[in-house]
Biopython code that builds the backbone (N, CA, C, O; Angstrom):
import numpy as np
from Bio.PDB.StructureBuilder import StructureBuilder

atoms = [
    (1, "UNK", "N", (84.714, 79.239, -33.341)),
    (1, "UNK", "CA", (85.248, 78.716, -32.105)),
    (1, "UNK", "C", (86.183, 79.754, -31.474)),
    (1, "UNK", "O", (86.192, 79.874, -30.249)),
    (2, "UNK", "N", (86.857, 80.402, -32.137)),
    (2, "UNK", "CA", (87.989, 81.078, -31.737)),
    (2, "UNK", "C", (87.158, 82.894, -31.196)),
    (2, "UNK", "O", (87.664, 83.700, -30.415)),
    (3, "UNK", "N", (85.916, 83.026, -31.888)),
    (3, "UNK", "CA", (85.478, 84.632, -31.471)),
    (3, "UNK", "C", (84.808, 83.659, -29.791)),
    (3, "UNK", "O", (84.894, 84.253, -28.716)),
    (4, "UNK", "N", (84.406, 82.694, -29.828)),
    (4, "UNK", "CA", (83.691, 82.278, -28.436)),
    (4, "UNK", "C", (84.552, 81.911, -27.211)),
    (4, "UNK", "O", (84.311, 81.950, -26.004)),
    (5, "UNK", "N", (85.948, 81.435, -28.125)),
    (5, "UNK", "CA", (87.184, 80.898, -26.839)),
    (5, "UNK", "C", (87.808, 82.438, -26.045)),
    (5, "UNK", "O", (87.981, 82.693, -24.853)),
    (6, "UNK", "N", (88.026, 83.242, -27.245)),
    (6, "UNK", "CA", (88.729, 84.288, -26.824)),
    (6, "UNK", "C", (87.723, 85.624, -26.717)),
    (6, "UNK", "O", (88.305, 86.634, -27.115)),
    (7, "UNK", "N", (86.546, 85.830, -26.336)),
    (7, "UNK", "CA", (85.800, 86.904, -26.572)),
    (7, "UNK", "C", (86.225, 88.409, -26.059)),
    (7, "UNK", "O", (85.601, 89.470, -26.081)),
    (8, "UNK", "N", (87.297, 88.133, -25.676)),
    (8, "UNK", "CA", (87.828, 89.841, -25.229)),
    (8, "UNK", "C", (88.307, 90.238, -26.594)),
    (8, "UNK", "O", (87.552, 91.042, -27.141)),
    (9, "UNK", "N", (89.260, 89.920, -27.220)),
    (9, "UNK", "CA", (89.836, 89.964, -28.310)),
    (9, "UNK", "C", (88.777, 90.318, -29.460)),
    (9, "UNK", "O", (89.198, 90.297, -30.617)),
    (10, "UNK", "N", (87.404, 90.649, -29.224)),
    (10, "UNK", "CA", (86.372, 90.631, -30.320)),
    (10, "UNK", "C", (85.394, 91.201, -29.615)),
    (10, "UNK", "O", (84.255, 91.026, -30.049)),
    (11, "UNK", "N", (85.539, 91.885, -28.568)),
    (11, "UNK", "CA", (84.941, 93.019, -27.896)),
    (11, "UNK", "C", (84.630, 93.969, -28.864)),
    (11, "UNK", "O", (83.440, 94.165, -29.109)),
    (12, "UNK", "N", (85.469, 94.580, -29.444)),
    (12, "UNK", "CA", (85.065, 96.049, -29.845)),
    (12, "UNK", "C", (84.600, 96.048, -31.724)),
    (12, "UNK", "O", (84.815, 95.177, -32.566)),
    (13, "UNK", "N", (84.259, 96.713, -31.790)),
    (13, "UNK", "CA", (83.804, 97.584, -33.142)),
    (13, "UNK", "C", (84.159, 96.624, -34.211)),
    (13, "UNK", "O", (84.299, 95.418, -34.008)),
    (14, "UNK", "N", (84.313, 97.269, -35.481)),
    (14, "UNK", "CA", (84.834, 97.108, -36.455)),
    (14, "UNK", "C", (86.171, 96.974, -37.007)),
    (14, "UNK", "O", (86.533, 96.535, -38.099)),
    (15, "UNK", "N", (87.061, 97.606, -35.684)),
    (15, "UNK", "CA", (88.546, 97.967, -35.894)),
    (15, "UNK", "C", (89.233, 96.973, -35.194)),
    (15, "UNK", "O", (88.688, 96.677, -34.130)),
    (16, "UNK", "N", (90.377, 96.294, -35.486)),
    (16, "UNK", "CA", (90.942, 95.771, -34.458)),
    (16, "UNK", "C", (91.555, 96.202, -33.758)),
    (16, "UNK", "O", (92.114, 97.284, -33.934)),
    (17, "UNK", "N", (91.720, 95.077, -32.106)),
    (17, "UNK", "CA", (92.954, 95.805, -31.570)),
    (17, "UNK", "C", (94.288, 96.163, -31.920)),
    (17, "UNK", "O", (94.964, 95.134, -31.882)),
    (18, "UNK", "N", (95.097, 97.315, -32.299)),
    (18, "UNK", "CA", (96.010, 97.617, -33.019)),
    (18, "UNK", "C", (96.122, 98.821, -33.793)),
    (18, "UNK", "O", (97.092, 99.518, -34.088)),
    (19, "UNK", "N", (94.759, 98.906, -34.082)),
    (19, "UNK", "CA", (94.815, 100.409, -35.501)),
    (19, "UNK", "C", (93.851, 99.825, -36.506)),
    (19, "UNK", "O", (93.343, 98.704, -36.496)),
    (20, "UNK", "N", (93.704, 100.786, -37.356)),
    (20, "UNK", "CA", (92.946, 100.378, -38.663)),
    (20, "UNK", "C", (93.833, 99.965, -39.531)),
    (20, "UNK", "O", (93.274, 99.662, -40.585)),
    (21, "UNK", "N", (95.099, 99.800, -39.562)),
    (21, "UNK", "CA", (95.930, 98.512, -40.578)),
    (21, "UNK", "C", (95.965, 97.485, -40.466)),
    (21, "UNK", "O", (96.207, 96.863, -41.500)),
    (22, "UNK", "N", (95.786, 96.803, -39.382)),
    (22, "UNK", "CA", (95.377, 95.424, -38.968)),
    (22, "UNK", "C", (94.268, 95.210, -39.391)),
    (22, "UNK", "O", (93.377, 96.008, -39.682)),
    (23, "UNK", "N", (94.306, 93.767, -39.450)),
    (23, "UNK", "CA", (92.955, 93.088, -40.210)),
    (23, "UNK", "C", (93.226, 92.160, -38.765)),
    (23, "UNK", "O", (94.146, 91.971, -37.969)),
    (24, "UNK", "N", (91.642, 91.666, -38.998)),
    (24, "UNK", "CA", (91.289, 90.385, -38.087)),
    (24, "UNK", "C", (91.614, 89.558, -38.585)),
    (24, "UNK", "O", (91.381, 89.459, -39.790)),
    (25, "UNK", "N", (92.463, 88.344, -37.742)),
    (25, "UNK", "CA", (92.930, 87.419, -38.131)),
    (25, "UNK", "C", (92.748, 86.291, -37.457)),
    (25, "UNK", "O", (93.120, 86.279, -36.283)),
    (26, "UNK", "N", (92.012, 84.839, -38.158)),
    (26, "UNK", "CA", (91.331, 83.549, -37.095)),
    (26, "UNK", "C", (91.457, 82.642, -38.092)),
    (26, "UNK", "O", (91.170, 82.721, -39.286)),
    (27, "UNK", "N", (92.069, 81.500, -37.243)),
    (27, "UNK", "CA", (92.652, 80.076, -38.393)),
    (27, "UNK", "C", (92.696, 80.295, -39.504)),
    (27, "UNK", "O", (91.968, 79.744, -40.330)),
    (28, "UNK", "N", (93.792, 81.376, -39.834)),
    (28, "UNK", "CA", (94.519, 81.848, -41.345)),
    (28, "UNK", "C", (93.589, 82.390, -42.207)),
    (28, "UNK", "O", (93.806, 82.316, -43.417)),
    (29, "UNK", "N", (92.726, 82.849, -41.848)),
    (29, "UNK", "CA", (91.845, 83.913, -42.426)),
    (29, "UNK", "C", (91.932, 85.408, -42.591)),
    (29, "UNK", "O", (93.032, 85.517, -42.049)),
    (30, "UNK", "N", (91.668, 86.450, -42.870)),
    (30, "UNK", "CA", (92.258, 87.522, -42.879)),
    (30, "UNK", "C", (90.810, 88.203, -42.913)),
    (30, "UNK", "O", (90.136, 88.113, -43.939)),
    (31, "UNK", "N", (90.366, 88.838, -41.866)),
    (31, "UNK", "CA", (88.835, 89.563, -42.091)),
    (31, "UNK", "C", (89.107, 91.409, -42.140)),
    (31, "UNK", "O", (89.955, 92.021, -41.490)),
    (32, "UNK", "N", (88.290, 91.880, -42.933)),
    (32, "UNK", "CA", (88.072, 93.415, -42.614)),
    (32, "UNK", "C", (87.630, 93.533, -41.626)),
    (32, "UNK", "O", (88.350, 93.928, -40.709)),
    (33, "UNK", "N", (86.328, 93.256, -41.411)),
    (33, "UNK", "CA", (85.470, 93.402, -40.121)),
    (33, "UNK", "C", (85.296, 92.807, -39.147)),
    (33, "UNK", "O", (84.888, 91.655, -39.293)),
    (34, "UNK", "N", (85.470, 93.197, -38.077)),
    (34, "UNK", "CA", (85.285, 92.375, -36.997)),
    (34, "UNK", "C", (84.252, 90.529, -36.998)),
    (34, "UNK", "O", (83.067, 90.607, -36.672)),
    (35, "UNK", "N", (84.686, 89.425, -37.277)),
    (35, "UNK", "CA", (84.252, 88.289, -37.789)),
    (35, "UNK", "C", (83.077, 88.003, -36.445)),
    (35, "UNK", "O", (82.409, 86.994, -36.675)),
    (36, "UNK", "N", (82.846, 88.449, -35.590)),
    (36, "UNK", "CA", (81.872, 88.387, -34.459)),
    (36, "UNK", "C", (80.679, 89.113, -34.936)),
    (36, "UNK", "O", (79.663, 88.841, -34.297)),
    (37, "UNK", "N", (80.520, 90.073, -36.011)),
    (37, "UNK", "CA", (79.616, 90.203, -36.770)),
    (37, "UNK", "C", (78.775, 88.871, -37.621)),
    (37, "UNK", "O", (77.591, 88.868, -37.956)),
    (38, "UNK", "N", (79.510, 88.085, -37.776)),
    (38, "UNK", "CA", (79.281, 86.919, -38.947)),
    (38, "UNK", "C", (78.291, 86.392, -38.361)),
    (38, "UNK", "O", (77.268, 86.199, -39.019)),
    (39, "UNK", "N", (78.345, 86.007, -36.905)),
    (39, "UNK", "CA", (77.889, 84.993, -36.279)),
    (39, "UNK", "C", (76.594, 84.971, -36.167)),
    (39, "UNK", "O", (76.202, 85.981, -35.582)),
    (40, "UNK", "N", (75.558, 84.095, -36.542)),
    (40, "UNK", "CA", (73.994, 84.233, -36.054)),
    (40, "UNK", "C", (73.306, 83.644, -35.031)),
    (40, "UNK", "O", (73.854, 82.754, -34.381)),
    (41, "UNK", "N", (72.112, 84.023, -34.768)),
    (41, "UNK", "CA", (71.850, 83.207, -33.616)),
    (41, "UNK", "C", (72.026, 81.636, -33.613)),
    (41, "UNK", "O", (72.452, 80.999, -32.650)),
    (42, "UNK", "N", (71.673, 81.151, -34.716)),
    (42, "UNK", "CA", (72.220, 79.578, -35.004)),
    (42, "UNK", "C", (73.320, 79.276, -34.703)),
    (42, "UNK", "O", (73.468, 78.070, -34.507)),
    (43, "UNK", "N", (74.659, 80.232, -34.512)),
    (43, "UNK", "CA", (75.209, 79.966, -34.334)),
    (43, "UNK", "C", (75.841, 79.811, -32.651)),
    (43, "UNK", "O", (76.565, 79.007, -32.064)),
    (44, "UNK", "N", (75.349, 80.651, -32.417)),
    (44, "UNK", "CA", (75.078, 81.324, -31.215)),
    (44, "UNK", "C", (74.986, 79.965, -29.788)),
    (44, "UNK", "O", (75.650, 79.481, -28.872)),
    (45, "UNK", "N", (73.538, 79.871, -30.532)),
    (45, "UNK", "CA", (72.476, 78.367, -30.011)),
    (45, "UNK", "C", (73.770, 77.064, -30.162)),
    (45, "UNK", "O", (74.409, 76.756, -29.155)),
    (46, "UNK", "N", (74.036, 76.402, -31.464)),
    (46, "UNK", "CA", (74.829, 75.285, -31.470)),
    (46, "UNK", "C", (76.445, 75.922, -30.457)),
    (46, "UNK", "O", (77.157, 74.996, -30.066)),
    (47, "UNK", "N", (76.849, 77.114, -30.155)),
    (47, "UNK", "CA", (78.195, 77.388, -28.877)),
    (47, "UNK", "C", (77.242, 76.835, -27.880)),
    (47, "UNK", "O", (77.534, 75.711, -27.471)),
    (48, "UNK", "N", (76.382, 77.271, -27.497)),
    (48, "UNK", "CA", (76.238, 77.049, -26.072)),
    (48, "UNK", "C", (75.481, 75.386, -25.828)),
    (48, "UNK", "O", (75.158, 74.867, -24.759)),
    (49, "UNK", "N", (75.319, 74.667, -27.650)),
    (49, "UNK", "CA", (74.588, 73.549, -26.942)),
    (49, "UNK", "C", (76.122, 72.715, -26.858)),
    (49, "UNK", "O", (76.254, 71.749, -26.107)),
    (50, "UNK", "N", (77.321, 73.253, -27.783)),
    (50, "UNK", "CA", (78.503, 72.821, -27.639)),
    (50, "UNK", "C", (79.258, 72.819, -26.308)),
    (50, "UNK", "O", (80.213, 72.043, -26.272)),
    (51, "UNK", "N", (79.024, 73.506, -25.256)),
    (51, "UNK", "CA", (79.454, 73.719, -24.365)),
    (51, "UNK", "C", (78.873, 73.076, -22.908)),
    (51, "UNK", "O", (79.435, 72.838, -21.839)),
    (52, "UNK", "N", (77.479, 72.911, -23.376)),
    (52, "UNK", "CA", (76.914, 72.293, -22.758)),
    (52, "UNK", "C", (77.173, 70.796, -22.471)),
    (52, "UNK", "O", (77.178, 70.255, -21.366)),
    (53, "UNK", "N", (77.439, 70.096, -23.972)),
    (53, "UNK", "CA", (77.479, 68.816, -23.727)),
    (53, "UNK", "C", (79.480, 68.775, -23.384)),
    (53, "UNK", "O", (80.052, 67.920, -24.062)),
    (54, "UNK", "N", (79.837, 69.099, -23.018)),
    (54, "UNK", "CA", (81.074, 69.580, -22.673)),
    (54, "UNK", "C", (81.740, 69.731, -21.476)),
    (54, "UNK", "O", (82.937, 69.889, -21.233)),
    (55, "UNK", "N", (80.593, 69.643, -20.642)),
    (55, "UNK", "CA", (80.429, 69.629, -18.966)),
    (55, "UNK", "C", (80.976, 68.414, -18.147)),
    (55, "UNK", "O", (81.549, 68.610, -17.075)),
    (56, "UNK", "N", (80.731, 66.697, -18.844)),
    (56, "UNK", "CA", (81.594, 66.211, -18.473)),
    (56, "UNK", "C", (82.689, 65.417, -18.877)),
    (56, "UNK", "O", (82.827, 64.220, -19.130)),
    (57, "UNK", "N", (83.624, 66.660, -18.866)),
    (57, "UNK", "CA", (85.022, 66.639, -19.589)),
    (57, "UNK", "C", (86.561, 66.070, -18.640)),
    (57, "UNK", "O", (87.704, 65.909, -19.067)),
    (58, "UNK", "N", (85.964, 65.858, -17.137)),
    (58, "UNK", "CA", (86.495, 64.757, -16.514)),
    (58, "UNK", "C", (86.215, 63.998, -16.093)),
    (58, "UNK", "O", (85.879, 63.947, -14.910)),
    (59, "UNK", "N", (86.230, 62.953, -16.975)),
    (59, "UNK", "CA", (85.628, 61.562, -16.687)),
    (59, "UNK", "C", (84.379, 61.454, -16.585)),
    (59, "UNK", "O", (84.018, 60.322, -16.906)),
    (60, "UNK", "N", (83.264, 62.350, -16.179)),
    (60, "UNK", "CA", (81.926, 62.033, -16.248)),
    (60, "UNK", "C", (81.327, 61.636, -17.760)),
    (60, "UNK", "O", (81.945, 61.755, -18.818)),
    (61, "UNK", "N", (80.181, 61.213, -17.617)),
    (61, "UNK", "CA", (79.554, 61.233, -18.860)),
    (61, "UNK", "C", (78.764, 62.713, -19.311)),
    (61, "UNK", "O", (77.977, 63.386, -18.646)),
    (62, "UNK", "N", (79.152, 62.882, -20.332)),
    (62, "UNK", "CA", (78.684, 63.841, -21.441)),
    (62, "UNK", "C", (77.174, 63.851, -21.386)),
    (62, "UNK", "O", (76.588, 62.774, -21.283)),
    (63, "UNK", "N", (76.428, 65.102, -21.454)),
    (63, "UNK", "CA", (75.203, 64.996, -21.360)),
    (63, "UNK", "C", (75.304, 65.269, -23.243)),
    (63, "UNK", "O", (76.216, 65.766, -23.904)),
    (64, "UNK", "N", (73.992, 64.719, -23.669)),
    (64, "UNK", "CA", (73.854, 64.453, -24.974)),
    (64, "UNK", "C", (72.999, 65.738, -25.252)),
    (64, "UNK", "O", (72.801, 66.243, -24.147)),
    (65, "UNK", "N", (72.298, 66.630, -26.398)),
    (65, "UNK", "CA", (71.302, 67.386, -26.929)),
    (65, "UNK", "C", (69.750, 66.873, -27.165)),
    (65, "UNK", "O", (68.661, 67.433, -27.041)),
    (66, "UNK", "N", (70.174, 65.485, -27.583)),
    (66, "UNK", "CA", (68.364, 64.623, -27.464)),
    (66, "UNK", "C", (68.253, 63.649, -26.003)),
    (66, "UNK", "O", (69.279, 63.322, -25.408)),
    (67, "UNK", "N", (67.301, 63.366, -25.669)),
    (67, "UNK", "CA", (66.990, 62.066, -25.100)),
    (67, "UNK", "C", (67.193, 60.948, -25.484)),
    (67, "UNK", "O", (66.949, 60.631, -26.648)),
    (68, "UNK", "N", (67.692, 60.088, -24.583)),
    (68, "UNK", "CA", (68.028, 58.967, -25.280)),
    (68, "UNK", "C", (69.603, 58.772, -25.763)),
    (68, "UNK", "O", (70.343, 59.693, -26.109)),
    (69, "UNK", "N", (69.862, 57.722, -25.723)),
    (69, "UNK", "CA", (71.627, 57.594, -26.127)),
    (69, "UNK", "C", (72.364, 57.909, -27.276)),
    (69, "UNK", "O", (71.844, 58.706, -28.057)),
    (70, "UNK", "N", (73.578, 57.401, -27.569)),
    (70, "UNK", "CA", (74.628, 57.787, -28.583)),
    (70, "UNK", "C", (73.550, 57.864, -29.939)),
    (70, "UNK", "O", (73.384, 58.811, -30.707)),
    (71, "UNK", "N", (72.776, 56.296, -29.939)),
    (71, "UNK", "CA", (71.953, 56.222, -31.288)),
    (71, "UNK", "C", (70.950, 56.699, -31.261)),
    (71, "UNK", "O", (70.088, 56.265, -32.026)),
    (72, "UNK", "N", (70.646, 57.800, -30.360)),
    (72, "UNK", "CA", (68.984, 58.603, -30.824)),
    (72, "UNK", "C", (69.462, 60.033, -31.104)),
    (72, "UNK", "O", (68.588, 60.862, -31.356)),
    (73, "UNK", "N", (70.486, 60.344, -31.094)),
    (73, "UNK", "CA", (71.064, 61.780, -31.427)),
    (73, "UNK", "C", (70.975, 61.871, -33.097)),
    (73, "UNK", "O", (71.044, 60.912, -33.865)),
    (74, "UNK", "N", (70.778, 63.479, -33.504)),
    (74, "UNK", "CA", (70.580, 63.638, -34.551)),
    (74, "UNK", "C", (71.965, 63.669, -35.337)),
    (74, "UNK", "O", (72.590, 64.694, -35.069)),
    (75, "UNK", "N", (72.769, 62.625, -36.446)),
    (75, "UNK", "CA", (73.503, 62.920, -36.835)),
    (75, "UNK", "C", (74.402, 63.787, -37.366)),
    (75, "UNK", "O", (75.577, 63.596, -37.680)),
    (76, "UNK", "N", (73.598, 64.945, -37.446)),
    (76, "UNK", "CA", (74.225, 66.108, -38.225)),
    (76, "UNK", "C", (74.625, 67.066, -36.733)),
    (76, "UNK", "O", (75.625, 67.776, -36.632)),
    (77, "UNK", "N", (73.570, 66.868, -35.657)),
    (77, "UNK", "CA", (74.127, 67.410, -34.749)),
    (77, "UNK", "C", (75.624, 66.541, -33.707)),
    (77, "UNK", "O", (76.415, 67.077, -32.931)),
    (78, "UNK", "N", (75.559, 65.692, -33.954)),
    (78, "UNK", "CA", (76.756, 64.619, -33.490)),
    (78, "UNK", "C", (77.952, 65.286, -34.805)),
    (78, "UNK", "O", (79.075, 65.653, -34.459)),
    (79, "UNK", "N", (77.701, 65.325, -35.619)),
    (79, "UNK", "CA", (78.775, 65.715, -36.576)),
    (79, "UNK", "C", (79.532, 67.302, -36.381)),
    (79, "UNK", "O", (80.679, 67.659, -36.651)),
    (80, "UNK", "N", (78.702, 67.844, -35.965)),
    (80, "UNK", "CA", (78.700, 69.362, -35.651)),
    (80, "UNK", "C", (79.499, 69.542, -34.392)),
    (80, "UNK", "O", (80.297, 70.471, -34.263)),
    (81, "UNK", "N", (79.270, 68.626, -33.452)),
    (81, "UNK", "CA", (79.623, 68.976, -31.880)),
    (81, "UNK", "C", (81.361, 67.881, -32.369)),
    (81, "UNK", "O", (82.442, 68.210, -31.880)),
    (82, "UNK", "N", (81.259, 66.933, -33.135)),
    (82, "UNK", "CA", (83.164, 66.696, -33.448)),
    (82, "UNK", "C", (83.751, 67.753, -34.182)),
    (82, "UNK", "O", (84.854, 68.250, -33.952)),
    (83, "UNK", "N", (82.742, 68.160, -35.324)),
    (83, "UNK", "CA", (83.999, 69.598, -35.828)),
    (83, "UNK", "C", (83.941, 70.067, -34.975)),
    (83, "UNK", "O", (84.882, 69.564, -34.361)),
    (84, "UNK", "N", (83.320, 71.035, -34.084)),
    (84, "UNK", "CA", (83.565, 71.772, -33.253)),
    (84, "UNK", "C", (84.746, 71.135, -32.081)),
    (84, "UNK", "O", (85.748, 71.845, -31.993)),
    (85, "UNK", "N", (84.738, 70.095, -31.332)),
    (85, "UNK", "CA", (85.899, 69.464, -30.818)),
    (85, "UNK", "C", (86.721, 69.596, -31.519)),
    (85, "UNK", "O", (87.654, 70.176, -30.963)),
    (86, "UNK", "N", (87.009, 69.242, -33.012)),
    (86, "UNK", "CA", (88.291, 69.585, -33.541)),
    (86, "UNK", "C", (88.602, 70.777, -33.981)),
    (86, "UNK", "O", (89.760, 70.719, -34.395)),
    (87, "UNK", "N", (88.151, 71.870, -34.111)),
    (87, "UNK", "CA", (88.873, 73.353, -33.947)),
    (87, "UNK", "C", (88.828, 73.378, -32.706)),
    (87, "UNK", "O", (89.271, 74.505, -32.487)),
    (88, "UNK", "N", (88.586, 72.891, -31.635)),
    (88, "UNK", "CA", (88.830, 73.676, -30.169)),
    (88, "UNK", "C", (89.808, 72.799, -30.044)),
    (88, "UNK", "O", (90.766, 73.247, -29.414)),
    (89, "UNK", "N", (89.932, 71.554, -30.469)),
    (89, "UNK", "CA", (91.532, 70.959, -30.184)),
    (89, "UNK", "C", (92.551, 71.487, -30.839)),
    (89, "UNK", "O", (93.634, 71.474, -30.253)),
    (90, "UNK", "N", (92.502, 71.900, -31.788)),
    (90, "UNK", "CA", (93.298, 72.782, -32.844)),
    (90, "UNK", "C", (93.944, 74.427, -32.296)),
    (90, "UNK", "O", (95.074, 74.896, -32.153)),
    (91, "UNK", "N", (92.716, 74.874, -32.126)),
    (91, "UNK", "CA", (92.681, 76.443, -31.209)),
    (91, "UNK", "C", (93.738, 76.027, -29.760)),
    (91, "UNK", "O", (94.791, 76.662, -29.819)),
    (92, "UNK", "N", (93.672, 75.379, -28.887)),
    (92, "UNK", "CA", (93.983, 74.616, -27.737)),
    (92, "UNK", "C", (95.462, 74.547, -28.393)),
    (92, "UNK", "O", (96.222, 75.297, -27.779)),
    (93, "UNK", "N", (96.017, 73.947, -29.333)),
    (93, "UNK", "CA", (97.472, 73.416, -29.691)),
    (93, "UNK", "C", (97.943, 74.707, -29.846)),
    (93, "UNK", "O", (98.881, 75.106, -29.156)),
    (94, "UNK", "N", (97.248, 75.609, -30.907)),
    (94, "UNK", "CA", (97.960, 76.592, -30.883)),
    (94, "UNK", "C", (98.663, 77.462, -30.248)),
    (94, "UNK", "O", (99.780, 77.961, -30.387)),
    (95, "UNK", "N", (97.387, 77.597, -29.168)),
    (95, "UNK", "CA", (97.925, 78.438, -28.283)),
    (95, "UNK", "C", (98.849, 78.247, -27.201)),
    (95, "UNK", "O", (99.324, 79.135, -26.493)),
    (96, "UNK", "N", (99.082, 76.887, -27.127)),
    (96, "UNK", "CA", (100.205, 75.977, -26.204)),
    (96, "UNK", "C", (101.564, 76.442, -26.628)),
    (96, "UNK", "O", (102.535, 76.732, -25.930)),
    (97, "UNK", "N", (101.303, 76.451, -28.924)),
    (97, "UNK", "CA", (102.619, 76.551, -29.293)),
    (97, "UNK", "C", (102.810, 78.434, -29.064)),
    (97, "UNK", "O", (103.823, 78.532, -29.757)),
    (98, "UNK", "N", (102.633, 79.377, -28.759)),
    (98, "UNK", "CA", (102.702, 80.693, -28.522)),
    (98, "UNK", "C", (103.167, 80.998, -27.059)),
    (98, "UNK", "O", (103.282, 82.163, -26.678)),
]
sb = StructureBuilder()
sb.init_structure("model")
sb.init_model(0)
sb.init_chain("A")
sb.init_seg("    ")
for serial, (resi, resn, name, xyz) in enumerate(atoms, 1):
    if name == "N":
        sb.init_residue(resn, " ", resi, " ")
    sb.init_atom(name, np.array(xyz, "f"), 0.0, 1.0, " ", f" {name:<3s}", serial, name[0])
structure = sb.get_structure()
C-alpha cells in the first residue's frame, strides 16, 4: 500500500533516497532493496482493482469486482479489498501524525 500511496519515494534503484546507509523503511520493516521490486503483477492487478472499487468514496456506491451484489463477490477478494482499506487507513493516520 505504502510503495502505491507514495510512488515518488520508490522511484529509483536499489538505493534509497539518502545514501547507501539507509535502508528502506515501510510499516516497521527495514528492507535492503528497494521493496517496489517485491511487487508482482498480482499484485499490481489487485492496486488497481483496489482503487477502482474506491471511486465511490463520497457517498456514492462502490462499484464491486464481480457482477452482482455484496453476496456474489468472491470472498477472498472482499477480504483483500478490507485489508487493503485497513493499511490505507493506517498509512492515512500516520501521515496526519508527521
Amino acid at each position: 500500500m505504502t510503495v502505491a500511496h507514495r510512488p515518488e519515494e520508490f522511484a529509483f534503484g536499489d538505493a534509497p533516497p539518502g545514501g547507501d546507509d539507509v535502508k528502506w523503511e515501510v510499516d516497521g520493516l527495514t528492507f535492503e532493496k528497494n521493496p517496489r521490486r517485491l511487487l508482482t503483477a498480482d499484485d499490481n492487478e489487485m492496486m488497481r482493482i483496489w482503487h477502482w472499487t474506491r471511486v465511490g468514496d463520497f457517498g456514492g456506491a462502490r462499484p464491486l469486482p464481480d457482477a452482482g451484489g455484496i453476496q456474489d463477490q468472491a470472498a477472498v477478494m472482499m477480504d483483500a479489498i478490507r485489508i487493503m482499506d485497513g493499511a490505507y487507513a493506517r498509512l492515512r493516520k500516520a501521515e496526519r501524525r508527521s
